[in-house]
Each structure stands twice: as C-alpha cells, then as structure tokens.
KEVEX-249962 format. One record per residue (C-alpha): residue number from 1; x, y, z. Coordinates in nm, 4 decimals. Layout:
residues N
  nufi         X         Y         Z
   NUM         X         Y         Z
...
end
This chain:
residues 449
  nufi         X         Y         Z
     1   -1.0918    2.5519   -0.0784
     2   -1.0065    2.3153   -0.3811
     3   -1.0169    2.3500   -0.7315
     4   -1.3461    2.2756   -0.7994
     5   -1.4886    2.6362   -0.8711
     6   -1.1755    2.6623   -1.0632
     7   -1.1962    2.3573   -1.2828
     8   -1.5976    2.2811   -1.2819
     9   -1.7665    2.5837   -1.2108
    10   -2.1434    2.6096   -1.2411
    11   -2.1343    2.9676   -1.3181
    12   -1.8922    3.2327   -1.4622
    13   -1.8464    3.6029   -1.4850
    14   -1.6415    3.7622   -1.8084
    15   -1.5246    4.1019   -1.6906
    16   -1.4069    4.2842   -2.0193
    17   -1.6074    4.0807   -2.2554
    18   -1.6289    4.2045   -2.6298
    19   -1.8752    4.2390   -2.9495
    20   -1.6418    4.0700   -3.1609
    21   -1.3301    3.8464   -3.2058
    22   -1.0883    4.1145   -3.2657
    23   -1.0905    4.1958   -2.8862
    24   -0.9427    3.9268   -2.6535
    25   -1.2817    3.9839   -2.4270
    26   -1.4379    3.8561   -2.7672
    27   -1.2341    3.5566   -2.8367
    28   -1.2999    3.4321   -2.4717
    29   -1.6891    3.4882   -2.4872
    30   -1.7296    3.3256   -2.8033
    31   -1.5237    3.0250   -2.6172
    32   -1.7509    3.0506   -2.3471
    33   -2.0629    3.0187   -2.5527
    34   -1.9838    2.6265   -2.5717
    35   -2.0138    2.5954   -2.1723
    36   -2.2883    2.4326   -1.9831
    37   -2.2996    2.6494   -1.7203
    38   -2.4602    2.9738   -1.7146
    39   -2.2575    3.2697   -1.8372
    40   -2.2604    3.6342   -1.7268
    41   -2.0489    3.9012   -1.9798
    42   -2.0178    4.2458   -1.7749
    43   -1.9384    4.6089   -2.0123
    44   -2.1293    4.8669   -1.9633
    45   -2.1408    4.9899   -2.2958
    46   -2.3731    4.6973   -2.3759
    47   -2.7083    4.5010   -2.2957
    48   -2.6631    4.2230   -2.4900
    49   -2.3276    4.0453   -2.6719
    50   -2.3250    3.7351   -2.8791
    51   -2.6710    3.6420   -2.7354
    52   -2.6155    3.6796   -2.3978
    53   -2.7889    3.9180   -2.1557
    54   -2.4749    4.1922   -2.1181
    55   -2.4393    4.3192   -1.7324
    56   -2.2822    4.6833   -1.6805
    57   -2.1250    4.5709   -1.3389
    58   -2.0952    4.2497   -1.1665
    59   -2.3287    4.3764   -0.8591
    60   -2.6036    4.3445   -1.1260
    61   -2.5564    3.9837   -1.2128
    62   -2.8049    3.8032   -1.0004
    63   -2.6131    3.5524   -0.8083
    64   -2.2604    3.4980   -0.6774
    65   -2.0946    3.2939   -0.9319
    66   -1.8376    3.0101   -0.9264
    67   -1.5412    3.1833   -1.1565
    68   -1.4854    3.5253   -1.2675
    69   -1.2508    3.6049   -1.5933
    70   -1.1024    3.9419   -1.5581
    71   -0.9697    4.0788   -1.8928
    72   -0.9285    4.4215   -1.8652
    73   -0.5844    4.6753   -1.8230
    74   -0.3772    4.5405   -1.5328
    75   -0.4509    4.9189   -1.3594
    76   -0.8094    4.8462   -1.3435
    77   -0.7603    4.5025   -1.1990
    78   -0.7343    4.6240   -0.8260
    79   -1.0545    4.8075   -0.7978
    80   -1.2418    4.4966   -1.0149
    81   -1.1126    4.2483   -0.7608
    82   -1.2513    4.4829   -0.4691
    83   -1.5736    4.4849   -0.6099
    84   -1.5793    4.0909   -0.6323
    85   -1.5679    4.0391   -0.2205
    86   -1.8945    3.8091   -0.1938
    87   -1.9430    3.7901   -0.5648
    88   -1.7263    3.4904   -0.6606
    89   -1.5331    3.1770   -0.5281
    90   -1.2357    3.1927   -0.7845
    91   -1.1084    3.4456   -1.0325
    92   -0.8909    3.4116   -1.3759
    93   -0.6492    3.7416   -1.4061
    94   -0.5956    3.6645   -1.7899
    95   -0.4460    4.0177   -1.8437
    96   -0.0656    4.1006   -1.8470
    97    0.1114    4.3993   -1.6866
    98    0.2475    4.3330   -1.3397
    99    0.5601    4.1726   -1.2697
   100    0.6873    4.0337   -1.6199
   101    0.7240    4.4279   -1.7077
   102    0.8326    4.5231   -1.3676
   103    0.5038    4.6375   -1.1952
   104    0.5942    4.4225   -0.9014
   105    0.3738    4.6532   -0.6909
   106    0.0717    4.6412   -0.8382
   107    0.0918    4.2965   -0.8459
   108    0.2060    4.2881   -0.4678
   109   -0.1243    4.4917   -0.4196
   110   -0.3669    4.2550   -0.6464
   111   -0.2368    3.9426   -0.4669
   112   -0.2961    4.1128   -0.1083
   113   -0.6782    4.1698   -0.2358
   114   -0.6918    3.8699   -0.3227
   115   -0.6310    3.7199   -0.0043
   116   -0.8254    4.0065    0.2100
   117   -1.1394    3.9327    0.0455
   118   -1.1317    3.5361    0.0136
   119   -1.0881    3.5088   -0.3872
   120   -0.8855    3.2071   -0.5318
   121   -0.6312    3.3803   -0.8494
   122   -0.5326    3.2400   -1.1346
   123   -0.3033    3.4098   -1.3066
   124   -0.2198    3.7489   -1.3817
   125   -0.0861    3.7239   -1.7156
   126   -0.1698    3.3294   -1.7928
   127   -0.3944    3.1686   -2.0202
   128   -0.6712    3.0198   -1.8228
   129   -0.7710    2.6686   -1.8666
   130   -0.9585    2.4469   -2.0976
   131   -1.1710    2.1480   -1.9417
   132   -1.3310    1.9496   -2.2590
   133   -1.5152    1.7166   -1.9919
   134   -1.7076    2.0426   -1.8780
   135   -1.6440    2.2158   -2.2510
   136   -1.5194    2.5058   -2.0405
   137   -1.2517    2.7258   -2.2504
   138   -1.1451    3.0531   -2.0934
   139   -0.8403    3.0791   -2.3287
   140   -0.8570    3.4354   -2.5219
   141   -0.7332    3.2174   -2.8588
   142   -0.9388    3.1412   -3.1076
   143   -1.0393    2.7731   -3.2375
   144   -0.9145    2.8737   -3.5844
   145   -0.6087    2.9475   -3.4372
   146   -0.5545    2.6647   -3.1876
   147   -0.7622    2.3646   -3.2488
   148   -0.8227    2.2120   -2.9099
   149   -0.7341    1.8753   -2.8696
   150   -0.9601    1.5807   -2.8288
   151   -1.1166    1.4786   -2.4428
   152   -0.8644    1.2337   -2.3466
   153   -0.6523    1.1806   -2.0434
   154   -0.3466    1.4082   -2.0283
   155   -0.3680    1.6921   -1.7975
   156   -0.1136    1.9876   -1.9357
   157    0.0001    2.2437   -1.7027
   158    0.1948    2.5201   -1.8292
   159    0.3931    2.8829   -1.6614
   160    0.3991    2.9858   -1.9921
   161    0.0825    3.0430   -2.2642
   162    0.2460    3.0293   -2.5697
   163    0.4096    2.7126   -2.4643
   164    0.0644    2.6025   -2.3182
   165   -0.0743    2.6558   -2.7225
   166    0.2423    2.4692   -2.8686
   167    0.2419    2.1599   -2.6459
   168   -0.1861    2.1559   -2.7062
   169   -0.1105    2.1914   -3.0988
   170    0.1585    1.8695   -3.0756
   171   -0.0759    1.6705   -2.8460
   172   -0.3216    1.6994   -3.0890
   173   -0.1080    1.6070   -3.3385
   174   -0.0163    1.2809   -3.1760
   175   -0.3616    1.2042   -3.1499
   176   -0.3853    1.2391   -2.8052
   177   -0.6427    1.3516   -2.5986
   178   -0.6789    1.6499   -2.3012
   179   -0.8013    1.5971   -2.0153
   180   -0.7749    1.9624   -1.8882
   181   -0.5174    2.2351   -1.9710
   182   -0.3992    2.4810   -1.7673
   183   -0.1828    2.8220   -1.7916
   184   -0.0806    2.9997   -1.4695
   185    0.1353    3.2474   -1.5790
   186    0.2644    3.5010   -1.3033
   187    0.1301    3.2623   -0.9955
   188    0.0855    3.5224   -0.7304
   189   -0.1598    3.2753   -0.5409
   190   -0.3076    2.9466   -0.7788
   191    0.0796    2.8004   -0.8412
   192    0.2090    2.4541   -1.0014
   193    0.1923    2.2797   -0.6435
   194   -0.1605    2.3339   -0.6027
   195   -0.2662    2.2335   -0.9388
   196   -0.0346    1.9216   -0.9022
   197   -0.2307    1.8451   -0.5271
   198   -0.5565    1.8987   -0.7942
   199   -0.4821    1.6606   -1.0846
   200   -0.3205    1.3933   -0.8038
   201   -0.7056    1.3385   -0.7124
   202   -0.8294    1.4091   -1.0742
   203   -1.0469    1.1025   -1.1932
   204   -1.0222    1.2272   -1.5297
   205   -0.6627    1.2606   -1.5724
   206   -0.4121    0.9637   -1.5535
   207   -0.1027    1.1530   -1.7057
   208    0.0097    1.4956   -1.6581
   209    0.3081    1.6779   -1.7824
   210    0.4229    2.0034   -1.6807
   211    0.6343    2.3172   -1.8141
   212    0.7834    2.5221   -1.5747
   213    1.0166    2.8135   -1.5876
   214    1.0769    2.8855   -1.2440
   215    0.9582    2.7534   -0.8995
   216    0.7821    3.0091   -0.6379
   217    0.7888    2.7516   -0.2769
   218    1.0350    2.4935   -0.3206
   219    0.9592    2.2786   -0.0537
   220    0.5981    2.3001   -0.1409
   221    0.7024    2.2230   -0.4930
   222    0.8537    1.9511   -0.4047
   223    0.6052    1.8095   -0.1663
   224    0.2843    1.8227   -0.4274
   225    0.4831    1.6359   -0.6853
   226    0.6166    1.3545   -0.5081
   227    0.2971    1.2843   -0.3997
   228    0.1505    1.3239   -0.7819
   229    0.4778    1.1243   -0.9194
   230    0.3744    0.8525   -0.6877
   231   -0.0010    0.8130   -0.8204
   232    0.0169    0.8886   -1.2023
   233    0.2954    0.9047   -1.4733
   234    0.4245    1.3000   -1.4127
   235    0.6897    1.4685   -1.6408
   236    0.8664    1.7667   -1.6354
   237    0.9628    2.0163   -1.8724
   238    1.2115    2.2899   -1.7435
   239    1.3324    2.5611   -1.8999
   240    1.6015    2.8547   -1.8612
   241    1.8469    2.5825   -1.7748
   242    2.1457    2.8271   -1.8685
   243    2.2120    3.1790   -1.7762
   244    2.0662    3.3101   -2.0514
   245    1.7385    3.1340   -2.0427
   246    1.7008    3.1891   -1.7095
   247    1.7321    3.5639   -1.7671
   248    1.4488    3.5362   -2.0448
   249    1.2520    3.3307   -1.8090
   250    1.2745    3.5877   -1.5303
   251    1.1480    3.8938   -1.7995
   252    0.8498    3.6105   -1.9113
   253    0.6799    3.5955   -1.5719
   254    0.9186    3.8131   -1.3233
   255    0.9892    3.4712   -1.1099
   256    1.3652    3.3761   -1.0443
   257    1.4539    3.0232   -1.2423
   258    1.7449    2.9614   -1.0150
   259    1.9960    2.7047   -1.0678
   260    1.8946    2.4534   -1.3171
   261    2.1942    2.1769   -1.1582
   262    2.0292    2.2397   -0.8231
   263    1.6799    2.1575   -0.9831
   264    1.7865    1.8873   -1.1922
   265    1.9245    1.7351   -0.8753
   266    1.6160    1.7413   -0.6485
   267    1.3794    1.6090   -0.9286
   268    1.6562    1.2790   -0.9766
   269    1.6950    1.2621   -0.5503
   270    1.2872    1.2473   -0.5210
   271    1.2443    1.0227   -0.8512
   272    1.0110    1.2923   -1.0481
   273    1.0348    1.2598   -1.4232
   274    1.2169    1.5000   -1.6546
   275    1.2116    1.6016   -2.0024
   276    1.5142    1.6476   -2.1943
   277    1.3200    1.8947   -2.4955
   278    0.9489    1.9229   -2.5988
   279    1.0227    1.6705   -2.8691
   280    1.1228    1.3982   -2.5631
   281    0.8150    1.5436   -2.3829
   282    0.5248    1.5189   -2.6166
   283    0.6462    1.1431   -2.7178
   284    0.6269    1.0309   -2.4120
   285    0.2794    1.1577   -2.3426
   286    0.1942    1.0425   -2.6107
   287    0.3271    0.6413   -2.5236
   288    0.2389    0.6885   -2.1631
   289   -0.1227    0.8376   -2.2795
   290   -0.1877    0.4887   -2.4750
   291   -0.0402    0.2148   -2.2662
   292   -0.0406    0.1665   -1.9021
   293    0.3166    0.2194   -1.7445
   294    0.5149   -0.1144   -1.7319
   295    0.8356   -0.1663   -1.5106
   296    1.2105   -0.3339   -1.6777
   297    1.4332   -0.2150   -1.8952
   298    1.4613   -0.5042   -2.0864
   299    1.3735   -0.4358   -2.4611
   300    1.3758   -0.6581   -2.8032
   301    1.3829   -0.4998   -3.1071
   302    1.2190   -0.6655   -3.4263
   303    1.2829   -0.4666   -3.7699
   304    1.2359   -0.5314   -4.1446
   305    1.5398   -0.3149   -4.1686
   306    1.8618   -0.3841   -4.0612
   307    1.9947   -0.0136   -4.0487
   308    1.6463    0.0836   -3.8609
   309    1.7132   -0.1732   -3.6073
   310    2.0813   -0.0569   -3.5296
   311    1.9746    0.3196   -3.4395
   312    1.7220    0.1618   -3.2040
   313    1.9468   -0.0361   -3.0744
   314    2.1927    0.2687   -3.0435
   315    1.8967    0.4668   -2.8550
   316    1.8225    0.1963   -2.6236
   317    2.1837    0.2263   -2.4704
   318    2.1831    0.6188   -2.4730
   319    1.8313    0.6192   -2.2764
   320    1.9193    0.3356   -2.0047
   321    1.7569    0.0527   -2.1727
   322    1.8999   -0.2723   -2.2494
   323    1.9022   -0.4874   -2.5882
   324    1.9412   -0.8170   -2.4579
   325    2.0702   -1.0917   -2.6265
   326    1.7789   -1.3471   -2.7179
   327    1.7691   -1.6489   -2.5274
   328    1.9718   -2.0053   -2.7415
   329    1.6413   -2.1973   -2.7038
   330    1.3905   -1.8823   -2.8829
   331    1.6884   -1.7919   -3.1115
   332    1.7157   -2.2148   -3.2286
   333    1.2712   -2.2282   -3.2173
   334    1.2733   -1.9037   -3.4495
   335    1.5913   -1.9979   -3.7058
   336    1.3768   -2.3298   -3.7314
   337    1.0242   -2.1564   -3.8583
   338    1.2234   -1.8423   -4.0255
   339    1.3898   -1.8582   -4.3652
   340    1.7926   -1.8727   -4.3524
   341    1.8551   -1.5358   -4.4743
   342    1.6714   -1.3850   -4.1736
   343    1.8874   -1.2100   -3.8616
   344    1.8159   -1.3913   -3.5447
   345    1.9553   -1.1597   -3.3017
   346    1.8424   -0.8368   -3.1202
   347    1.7199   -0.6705   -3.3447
   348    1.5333   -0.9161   -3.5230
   349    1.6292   -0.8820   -3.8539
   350    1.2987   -0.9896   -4.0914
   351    1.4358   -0.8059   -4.3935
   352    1.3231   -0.6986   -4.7146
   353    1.1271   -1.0344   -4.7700
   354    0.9217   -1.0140   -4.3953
   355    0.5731   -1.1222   -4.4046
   356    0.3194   -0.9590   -4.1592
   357    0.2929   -1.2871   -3.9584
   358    0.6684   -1.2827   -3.8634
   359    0.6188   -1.0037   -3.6516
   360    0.3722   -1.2021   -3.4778
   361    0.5625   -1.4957   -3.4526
   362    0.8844   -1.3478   -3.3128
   363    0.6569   -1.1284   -3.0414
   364    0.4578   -1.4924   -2.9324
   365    0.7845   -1.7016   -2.8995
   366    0.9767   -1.3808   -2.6863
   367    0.7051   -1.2400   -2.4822
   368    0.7774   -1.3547   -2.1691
   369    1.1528   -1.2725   -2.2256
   370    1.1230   -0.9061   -2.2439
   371    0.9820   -0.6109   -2.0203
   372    0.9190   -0.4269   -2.3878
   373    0.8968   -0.4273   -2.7813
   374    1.0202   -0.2013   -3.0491
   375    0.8375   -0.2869   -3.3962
   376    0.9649   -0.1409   -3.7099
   377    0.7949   -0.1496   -3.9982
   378    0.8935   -0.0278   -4.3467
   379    0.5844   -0.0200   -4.5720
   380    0.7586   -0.0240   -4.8729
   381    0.7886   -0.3798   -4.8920
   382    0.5153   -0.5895   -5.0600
   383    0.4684   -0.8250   -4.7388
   384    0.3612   -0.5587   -4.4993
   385   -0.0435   -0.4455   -4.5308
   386   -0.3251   -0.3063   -4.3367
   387   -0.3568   -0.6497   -4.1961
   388   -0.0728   -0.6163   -3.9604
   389   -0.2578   -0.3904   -3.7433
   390   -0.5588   -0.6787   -3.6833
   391   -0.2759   -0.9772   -3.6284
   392   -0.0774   -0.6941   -3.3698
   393   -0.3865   -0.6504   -3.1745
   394   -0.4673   -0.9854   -3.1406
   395   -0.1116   -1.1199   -2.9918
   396   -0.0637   -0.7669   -2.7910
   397   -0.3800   -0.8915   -2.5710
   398   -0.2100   -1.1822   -2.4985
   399    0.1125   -1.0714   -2.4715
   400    0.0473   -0.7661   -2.2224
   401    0.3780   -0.5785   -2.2408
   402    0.4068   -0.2782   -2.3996
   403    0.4625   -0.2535   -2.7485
   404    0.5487    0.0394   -2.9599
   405    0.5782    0.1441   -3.3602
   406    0.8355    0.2842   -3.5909
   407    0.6147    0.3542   -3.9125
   408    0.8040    0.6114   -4.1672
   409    0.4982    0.7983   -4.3590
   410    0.4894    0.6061   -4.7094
   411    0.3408    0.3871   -4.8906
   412    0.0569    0.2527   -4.7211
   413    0.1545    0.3484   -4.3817
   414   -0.1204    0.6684   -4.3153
   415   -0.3919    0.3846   -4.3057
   416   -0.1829    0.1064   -4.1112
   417   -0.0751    0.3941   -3.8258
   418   -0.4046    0.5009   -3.8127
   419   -0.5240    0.1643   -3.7311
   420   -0.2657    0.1221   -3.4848
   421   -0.3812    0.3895   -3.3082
   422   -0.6959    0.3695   -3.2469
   423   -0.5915    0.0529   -3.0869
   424   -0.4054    0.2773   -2.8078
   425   -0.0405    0.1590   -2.9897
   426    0.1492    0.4400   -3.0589
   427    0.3312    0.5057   -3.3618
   428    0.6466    0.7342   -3.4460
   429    0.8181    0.8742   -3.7417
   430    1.2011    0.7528   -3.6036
   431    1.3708    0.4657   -3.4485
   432    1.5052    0.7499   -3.1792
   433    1.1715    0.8418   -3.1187
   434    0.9973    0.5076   -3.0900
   435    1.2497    0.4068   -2.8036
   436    1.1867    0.7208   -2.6398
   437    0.8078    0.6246   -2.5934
   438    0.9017    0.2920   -2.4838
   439    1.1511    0.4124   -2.2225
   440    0.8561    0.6501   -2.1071
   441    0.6131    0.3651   -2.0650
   442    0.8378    0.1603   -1.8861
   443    1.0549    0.4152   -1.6608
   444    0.8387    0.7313   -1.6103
   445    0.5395    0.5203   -1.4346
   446    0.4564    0.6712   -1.0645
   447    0.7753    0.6408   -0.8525
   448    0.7285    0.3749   -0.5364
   449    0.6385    0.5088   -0.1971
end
C-alpha cells in the first residue's frame, strides 16, 4: 500500500478526542475541523464535540475510514488497534510510552498488531503530519502556538516533534512554504525510507529536508534516498553525532544512532546532502525552495562594502566554492563605465557611492562568466532604494543563474527584501549565510544517476 490514506485521506477517525484545548485529543480536533474530509471523534463520554457528531466506539462510525488518530495512554493502544482490523487503512499512534521510556514490549506487541491485522503505523510517540494542500493537521499543537507555514514546496520530515515544530517555525520565518510535514517518532512500521520512496513521487513537493536521529534498516535507508537525492534537492540533518548525543538520541525514541563517522561516510560515498546545523539547514531550504538547483562552483561577488565582500569571499573558500578572478576584457569594459574609485576585482567593490544600476551593470557584463552571484547590499547608503528590486528582476530573467542577497535589516531594507522575495530571490541577514544558500542552490541539486 502507499501513502495515500496516510497523506490524502478521505476520511479520519480521532480516537481520544477532547471538549476542549487543554487536552491534546482537543488540540488535534480543533485542527481537524479545517479538513475537507469527513471527520469521526470517538469518547464515549460524549455525543457531540466541537460540532461534530461524537461516536462512543469506532464500530459505530458508519464506514471504514482512510486514517485513524489514536491519542490515548500507550496501555490502551493494543486493544484500540485490535478493534481497528477492517475499520481503517492507516493509523497515527500520536501517544508516547513505549520504547523512549523503555516499554520495548509493548511496543514489540503494538507493532505485531499492526502487521496481523493489515494497519499502516505512524508513529508511536510522533507528531503526525500536516498537508496544507489537503488542510489536513493531525499535530496535537495548537495554531497559537505553532503558526503553520504557508503551502509551498518543501516537504519536512522529522524523528523528532519538537524539532519537527522548530524547523516549521524557521521555515516560516524564511518565508517559505510547506508542502507537507511529517513526524515519525518511534518508527515501529511507517519509517524515513518509506516516506522518502513517498515524497520521491510527490508532485507537490520539489525539496525535502530531513532530521534524523538514528536509522532503523540501513540498506533500506540508503536505497530510498539515493533514489530521492537523484530526483529532487534532499538534505540531511543528523544528530547525536558524539557519544553523548547519541545517548540522548537513544532515550528520545529508544533507536540506536550508531556511529556518526560511519554515517557521515555513506551519505558522502552515495552523494546525499548533509547539513552541518539547523542554521546551514533552513538556509538552504530556503535558497533551494526559491531557485531551481544550478551546477558550478564558480561564484562572483558584487558588494557596496568592501569588508562585506571579504567574509563572502572567506565563506566561499570554506564551503568549496571558488571566487574567481574576473576576466582582463570585463574587468577593462567595467573600469571604463565605473568611476575610478570603484574595486574591480572579485568582489566587486561599488562602495559607499554605488548606484542601484551598478549592480545591474556588473551582473549583465559577467553573466556568462559565472555559475553564481552573491549581491550585497547595504541600505544605508543614499544610492540604494526600493527600485533595485524591479532593475534585479529584470536582468535575473535574462541572466538565468542563480542569484542571491545579503540585506542587513536597516534602513529601508524590510521593504526592498520583501520585494525580493516575492520574486523567489532569497535574502539573508550575513555574508556567511548568503554563500551558504548559494552553495545549496548550486551543489545540493539531485545527485546524477
């Protein structure tokens, strides 16, 4: 069976749903309220909840649905799951209990179910998934507490929940959009592979990123994201990389991180993408969710800010990329049209005196020397305005190589990113950073057959 009843389900049971949002089962109704689908909350202390007809079992709910949410004790989960043989295709375990705190048998036992009666598992002790494109939301967090990100085209899949809600919060705060979400938590049957093999094929998503803590099949791991590495940008987060995180990551989930130098390894060998920190992550999601991924590593830097400039330049060297020299013929066209005082090397120096044309003049006369550009832009000059964003968008078209922004957050640079963005250039707060997207965009695209 795929996905499908997982990640577009046409109906859905809530097994421990709530009256109110101070219960978990209450947070994830009131999510559920928002779905298209039809929607059937079992308790049996109630006929009704938040609208909805209230079911004391699920052999009263009329049909056999698509997904069941089970949010109840992890003792009661056995006997639920038994009851759901013929009643659903897939179910969500969002409760916690089992391994993580060393109830490896019941867990042993829920995953055996499982199997003997047919049921897909997500989970236990994960977050569920969020699919704006469906405006399904199983996660038991509240919107006031995690705004959900924008529909958009990054697919984040998570071991861990809270890190699921961080990396959500910073997407949205790069002003990038979702295209599904997913925690997985404990993995006894639903795992990283599969949802890899899922989001491969996923017309929605064209990036995906991925936090892991610890690997269940290796080989299968493997396997699934080769194949999604080769077909969409893919990165990897990993943690407990030392002895001590991979202790904590064994009490989050009860899986065994293993070696992280073994890991680290096999991801370089097969050419999957990783990580170095969260920071490294969400920028290049961010780059990779705005411009299609490029090949070189050729890369011209054009500042207004000679200081700027060199710690790009310093970054390019550190992440693999190279500041080429600029051709003699482009450096003698652009000292002819540029005042003196200007530095025509790489970086560009445009200096305190820069104009917003200059940018596009340097990017016209290079842009068939480069694979890349870095733009820096310090607003607190009088020649850059708004109007840069309008003259960028009109020689990017042309130029068709990726382009990224440094734009420190001053003077009149809220407006002049936000324009920039909505054109699908991304902008970031440090020369460090800015490189890092470009590096994304032009080494993290899928890895040749």
């Amino acid at each position: 069976m795929n996905l499908d009843y997982l990640f577009n389900p046409k109906s859905i049971t809530l097994i421990g749903a709530a009256h109110s949002e101070e219960k978990l089962g209450g947070v994830i109704l009131k999510n559920l309220l928002k779905f298209r689908g039809r929607v059937y909350p079992v308790n049996p202390n109630y006929t009704e909840l938040m609208g909805l007809k209230t079911y004391s079992s699920t052999k009263n709910i009329p049909e056999s649905v698509d997904l069941t949410i089970i949010m109840r004790p992890a003792s009661e989960v056995p006997e639920i799951l038994r009851g759901l043989q013929g009643k659903t295709m897939c179910a969500i375990i969002a409760s916690s209990g089992f391994a993580e705190i060393g109830q490896n048998k019941l867990q042993d036992e829920v995953e055996k179910i499982g199997k003997e009666i047919g049921v897909r598992i997500l989970g236990p002790n994960c977050m569920g998934l969020y699919n704006p494109y469906q405006r399904l939301d199983t996660f038991f967090l509240p919107y006031e507490r995690l705004k959900r990100p924008k529909k958009g085209n990054v697919a984040v899949v998570s071991q861990s929940g809270a890190i699921l809600s961080c990396l959500l919060g910073a997407v949205r705060e790069a002003n990038t959009g979702i295209s599904k979400a997913i925690g997985y938590g404990n993995a006894i049957d639903i795992d990283e592979s599969d949802l890899y093999e899922y989001l491969a094929e996923d017309e929605e998503t064209q990036v995906v990123i991925s936090y892991i803590e610890s690997v269940g099949n290796g080989r299968k791991f493997i396997e699934k994201a080769k194949i999604l590495s080769e077909k969409k940008p893919f990165i990897i987060l990993k943690a407990g990389k030392g002895l001590s995180g991979q202790a904590a990551a064994f009490s989050h989930t009860g899986r065994l991180a293993g070696k992280y130098e073994v890991f680290h390894s096999i991801l370089k060998q097969f050419g999957i993408n990783e990580a170095e920190d969260f920071d490294e992550l969400i920028d290049a999601t961010k780059a990779l969710s705005y411009q299609r991924p490029s090949k070189g590593n050729k890369v011209c830097i054009i500042t207004n800010g000679g200081g700027s400039g060199v710690l790009a330049a310093d970054e390019c060297m550190k992440q693999g990329l190279e500041v080429a020299k600029l051709p003699d013929d482009k450096a003698g066209k652009l000292r002819h049209v540029f005042p003196y005082f200007y530095g025509i090397n790489n970086p560009i120096d445009l200096t305190a005196q820069v104009r917003n044309e200059d940018y596009i003049t340097a990017l016209n006369e290079l842009r068939d020397e480069y694979d890349g550009f870095v733009i820096i832009a310090l607003p607190n000059v009088m020649g850059i305005t708004e109007g840069l964003a309008g003259m960028i968008k009109r020689a990017i078209t042309d130029i068709n190589k990726p382009v990224v922004f440094h734009i420190p957050a001053n003077g009149v640079a809220k407006r002049l990113i936000s324009l920039l963005e909505k054109m699908k250039i991304p902008v970031y707060p440090s020369p460090e950073r800015a490189v890092k997207g470009l590096k994304a965009v032009l080494l993290f695209g899928p890895s040749p057959k």
